[in-house]
C-alpha positions in Angstrom: 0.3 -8.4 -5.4 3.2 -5.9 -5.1 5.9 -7.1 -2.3 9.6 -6.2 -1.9 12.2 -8.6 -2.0 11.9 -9.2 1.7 8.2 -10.3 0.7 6.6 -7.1 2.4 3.7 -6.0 0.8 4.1 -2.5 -0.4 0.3 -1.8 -1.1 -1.7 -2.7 2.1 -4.1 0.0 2.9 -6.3 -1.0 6.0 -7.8 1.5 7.8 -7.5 0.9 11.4 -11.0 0.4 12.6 -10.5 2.7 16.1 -10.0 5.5 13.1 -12.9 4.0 11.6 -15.3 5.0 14.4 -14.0 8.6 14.5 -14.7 10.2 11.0 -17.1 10.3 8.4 -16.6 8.1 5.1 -15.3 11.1 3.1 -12.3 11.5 5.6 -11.5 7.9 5.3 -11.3 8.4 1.8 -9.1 10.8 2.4 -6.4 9.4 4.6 -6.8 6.2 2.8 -5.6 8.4 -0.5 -3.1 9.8 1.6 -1.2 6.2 2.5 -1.2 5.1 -0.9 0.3 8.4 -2.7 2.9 7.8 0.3 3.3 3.9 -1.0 3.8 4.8 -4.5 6.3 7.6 -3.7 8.2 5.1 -1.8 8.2 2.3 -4.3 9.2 5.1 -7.1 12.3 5.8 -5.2 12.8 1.9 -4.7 12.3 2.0 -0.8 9.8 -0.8 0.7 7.7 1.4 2.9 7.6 -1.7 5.5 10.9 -2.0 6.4 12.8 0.9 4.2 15.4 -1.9 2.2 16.0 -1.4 -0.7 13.6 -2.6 -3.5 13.5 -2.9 -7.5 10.2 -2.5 -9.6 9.8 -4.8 -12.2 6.0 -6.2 -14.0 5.3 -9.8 -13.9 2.4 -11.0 -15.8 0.4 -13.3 -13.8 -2.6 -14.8 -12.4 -5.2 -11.9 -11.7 -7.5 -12.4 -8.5 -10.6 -11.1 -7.6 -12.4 -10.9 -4.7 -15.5 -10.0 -3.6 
């Protein structure tokens, strides 16, 4: 889980289902490619795209979930 020191998380692409209804799987695809280059660009420059504080980066080994 990736969060910002306000405990946002900074990787949370939903797709909001009235978009759902609206365009074909490859579009979704699309958009949902879309929010996360915007994510990563934000956490690069150390900006929580939730609330726009301030954030470090740093790699803690823990725990890894799965879900199915």
């Amino acid at each position: 889980m990736v969060r910002c020191s306000r405990g946002h998380p900074v990787f949370s692409n939903m797709y909001p289902s009235d978009g759902a209804g609206h365009g074909d799987l490859d579009r979704m695809v699309s958009i949902v490619g879309t929010m996360t280059a915007q994510q990563l660009e934000f956490a690069r420059d150390g900006v929580c795209s939730n609330c726009y504080g301030e954030m470090t980066s740093a790699i803690e080994v823990g725990e890894v979930m799965h879900t199915i």
